[in-house]
C-alpha positions as CSV (number, residue, x, y, z in Angstrom):
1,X,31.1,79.7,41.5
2,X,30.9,80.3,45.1
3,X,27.3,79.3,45.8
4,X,27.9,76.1,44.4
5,X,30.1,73.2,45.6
6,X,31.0,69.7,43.7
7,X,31.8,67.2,45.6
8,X,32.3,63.3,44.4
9,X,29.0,62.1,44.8
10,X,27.2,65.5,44.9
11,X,26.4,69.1,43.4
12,X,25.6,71.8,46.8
13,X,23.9,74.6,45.9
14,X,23.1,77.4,48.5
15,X,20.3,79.7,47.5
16,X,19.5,82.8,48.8
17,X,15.8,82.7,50.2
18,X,15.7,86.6,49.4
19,X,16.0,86.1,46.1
20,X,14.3,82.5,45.3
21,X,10.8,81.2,47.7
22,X,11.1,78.2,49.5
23,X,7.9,77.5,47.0
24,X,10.2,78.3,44.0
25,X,13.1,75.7,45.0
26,X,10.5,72.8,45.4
27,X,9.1,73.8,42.2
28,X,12.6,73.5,40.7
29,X,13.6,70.3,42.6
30,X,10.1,68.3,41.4
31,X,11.3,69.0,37.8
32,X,15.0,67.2,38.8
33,X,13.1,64.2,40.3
34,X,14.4,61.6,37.6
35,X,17.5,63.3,37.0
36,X,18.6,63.0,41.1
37,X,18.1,62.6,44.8
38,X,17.3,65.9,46.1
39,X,18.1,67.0,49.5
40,X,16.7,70.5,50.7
41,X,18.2,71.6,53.8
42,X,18.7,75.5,55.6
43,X,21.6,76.4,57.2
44,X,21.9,79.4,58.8
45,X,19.9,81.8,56.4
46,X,20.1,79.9,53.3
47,X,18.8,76.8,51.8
48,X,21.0,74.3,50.9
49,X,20.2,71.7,47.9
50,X,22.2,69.2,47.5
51,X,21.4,67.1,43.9
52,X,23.4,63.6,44.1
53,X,23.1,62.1,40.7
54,X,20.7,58.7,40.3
55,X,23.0,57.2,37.1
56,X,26.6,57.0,36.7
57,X,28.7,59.9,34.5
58,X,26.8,62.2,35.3
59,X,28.2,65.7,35.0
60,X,26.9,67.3,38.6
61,X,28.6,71.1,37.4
62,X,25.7,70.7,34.8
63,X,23.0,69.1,37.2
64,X,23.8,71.9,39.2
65,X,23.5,74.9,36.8
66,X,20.5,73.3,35.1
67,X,19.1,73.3,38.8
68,X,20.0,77.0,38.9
69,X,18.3,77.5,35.4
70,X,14.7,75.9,36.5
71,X,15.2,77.9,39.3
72,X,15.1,81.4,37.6
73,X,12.3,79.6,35.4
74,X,10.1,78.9,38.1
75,X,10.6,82.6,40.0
76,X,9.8,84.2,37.1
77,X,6.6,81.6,36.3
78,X,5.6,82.4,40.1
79,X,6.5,86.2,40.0
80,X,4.3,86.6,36.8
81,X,1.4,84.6,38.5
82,X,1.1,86.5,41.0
83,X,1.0,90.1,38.8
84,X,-1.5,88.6,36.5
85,X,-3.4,86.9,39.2
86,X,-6.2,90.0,39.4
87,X,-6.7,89.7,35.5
88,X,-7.0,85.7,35.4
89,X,-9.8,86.5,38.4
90,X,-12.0,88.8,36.3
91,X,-11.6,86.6,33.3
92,X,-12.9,83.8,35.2
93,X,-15.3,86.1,36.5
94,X,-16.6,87.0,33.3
95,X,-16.9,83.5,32.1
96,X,-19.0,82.0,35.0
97,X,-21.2,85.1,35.0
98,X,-22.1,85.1,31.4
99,X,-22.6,81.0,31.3
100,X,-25.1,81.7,34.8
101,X,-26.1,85.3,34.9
102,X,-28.0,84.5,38.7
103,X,-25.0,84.2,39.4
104,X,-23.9,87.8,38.7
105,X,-27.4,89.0,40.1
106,X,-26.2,86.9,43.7
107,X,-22.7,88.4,43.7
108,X,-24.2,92.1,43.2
109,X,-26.2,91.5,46.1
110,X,-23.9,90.5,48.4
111,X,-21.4,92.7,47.4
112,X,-24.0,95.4,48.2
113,X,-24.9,93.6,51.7
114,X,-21.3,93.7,52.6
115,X,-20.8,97.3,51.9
116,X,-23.8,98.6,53.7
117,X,-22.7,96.4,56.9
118,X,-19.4,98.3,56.5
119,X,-20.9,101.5,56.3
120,X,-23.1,101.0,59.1
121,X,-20.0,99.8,61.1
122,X,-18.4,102.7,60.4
123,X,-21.1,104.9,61.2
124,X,-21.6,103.6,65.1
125,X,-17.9,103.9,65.5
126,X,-18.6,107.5,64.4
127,X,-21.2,108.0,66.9
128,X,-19.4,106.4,69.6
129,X,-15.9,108.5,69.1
130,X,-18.9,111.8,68.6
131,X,-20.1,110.9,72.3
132,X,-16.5,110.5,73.9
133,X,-15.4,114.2,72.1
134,X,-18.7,115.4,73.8
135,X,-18.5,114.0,77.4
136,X,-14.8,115.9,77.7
């Protein structure tokens, strides 16, 4: 596998940051905190993890592809938060509002107050491109 290396003490893994967040390898290398010592490093345009194992025998092809595995676990996790992120917002939503409905009533109203204050910001930056057009 050419984006993995073993060595004698250690398993190097480069990652592409393309394909997996700097967010998404942390993620991964918190979950292989009892397994090994973790060092992240970036060379050039990819990150470079090298696992060195914490016990003795320790296969490091395996620590390595099990690294790769919480990897693709962890992108996916994050990749699905952030599409279902909109839908866990309104849920929320829902809840607070119906357990407090002054709440709703408050968030109406300065939804509303935000809007108009749009609208008239839009308006005077209508008038004001109106009076250029005019004066030529």
């Amino acid at each position: 596998m050419k984006n993995m290396k073993i060595t004698k003490e250690c398993a190097i893994l480069s990652i592409d940051p393309q394909i997996y967040s700097k967010e998404t390898i942390f993620a991964a290398g918190y979950v292989f905190l009892h397994k090994s010592y973790i060092l992240i490093d970036k060379e050039k345009s990819k990150f470079i993890v090298s696992l060195y194992s914490q016990g003795k025998g320790v296969n490091l092809k395996k620590l390595g592809m099990d690294f790769y595995n919480e990897l693709l676990n962890y992108g996916h996790y994050f990749s699905q938060a952030k599409l279902n992120a909109q839908a866990v917002k309104s849920i929320m939503q829902r809840a607070l509002f119906s357990a407090a409905p002054a709440l709703a009533e408050e968030s109406q109203d300065q939804e509303i107050k935000k809007l108009i204050q749009e609208l008239e910001a839009e308006e005077k930056n209508e008038q004001k491109s109106n009076r250029k057009k005019r004066k030529k």
